[in-house]
C-alpha positions in Angstrom: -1.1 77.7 -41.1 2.0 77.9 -38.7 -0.3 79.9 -36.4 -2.8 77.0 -36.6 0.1 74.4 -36.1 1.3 77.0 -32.8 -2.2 76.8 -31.1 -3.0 73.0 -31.3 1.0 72.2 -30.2 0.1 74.8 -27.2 -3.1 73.2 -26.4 -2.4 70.2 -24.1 -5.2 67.7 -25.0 -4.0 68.1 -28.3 -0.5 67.5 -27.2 -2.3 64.5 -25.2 -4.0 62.9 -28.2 -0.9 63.1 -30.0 1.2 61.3 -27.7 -1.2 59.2 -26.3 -1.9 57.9 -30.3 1.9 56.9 -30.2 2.0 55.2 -27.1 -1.4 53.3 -28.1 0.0 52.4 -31.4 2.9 51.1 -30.0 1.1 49.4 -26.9 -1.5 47.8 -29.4 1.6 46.6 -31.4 2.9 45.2 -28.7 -0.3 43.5 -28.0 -0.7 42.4 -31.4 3.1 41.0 -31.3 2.8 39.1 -28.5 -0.9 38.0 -29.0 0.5 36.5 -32.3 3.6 35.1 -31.6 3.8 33.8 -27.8 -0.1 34.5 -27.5 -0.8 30.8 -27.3 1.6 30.4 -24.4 0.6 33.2 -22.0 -2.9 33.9 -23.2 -3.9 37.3 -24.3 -4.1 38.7 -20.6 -0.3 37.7 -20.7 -0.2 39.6 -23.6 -2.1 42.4 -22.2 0.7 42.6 -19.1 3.5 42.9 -21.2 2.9 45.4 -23.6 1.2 47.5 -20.8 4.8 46.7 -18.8 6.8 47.7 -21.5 4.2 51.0 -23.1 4.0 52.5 -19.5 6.9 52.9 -20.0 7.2 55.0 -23.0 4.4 56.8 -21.9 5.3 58.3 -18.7 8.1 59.8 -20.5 6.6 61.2 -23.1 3.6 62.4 -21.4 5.5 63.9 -18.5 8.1 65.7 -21.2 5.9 66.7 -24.0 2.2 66.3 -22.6 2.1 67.9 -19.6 5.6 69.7 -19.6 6.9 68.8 -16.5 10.1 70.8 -15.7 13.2 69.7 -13.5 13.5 65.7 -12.6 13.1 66.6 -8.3 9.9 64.3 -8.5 10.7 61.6 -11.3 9.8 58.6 -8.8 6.7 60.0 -7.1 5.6 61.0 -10.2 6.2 57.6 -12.1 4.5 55.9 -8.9 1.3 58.2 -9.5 1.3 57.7 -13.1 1.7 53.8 -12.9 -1.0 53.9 -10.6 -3.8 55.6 -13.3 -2.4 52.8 -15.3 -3.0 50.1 -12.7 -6.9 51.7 -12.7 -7.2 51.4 -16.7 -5.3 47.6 -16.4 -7.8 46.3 -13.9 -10.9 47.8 -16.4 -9.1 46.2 -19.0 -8.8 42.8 -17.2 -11.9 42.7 -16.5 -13.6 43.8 -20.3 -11.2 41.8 -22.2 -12.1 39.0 -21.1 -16.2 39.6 -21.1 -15.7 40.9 -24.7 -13.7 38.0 -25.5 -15.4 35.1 -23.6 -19.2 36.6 -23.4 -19.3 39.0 -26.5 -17.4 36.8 -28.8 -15.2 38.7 -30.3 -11.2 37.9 -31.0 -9.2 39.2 -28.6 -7.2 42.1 -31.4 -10.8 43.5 -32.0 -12.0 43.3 -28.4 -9.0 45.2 -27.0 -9.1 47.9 -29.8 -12.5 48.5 -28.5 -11.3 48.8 -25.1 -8.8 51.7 -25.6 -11.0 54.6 -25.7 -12.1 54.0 -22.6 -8.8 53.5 -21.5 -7.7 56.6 -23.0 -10.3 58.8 -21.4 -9.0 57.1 -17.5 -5.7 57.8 -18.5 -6.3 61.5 -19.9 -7.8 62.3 -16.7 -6.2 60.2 -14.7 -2.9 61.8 -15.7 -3.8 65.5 -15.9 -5.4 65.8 -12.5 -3.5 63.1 -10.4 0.1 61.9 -12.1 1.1 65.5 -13.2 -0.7 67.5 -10.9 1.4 70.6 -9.4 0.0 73.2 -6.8 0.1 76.4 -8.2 
């Protein structure tokens, strides 16, 4: 079992699903916060922007510590540029499907954005491993 437990914390998309789970729970929470409580107010692309604002957050340092092991802090600001700009790649495909699930397809706004993170997920997987992360060898 430990040896089990060993290989999947050494294998990196497992150590991706992991923390990307946590920072999509916590970034759908956030949506679902703000959707329900000042939802009416900014709408739920205004809800969209801030939990994406405050998740990115989270997310670049978890998936620079833990995902992708990044060692020493010498490129903390280029590499938080790169990663918020895999993000800015998976907001605009969210701005854009949100609102066609939402508007066209019908569907409430909690549903249609749960719908929309595995795409999002795959972007950002890729997006991180091969661009925000990225070291020469």
């Amino acid at each position: 079992m430990r040896r089990l437990l060993r290989a999947l914390v050494a294998d990196e998309r497992f150590r991706f699903l992991v923390v990307g789970g946590i920072n999509t729970v916590v970034g759908y929470g956030l949506f679902a916060l703000f959707e329900l409580t000042i939802g009416r107010v900014v709408g739920y692309l205004g809800s969209l922007y801030l939990s994406y604002a405050i998740a990115i957050v989270l997310a670049f340092v978890l998936h620079r510590r833990y995902t992708f092991r990044v060692a020493g802090s010498g490129r903390v600001l280029v590499d938080f540029l790169r990663f918020c700009s895999v993000y800015v790649v998976s907001l605009a495909v969210n701005t854009l499907a949100l609102p066609l699930l939402v508007e066209v397809g019908g569907l409430v706004p909690l549903v249609a954005q749960a719908l929309i993170v595995v795409v999002t997920t795959l972007i950002s997987f890729f997006g991180h491993k091969f661009f925000s992360f990225r070291r020469r060898p």
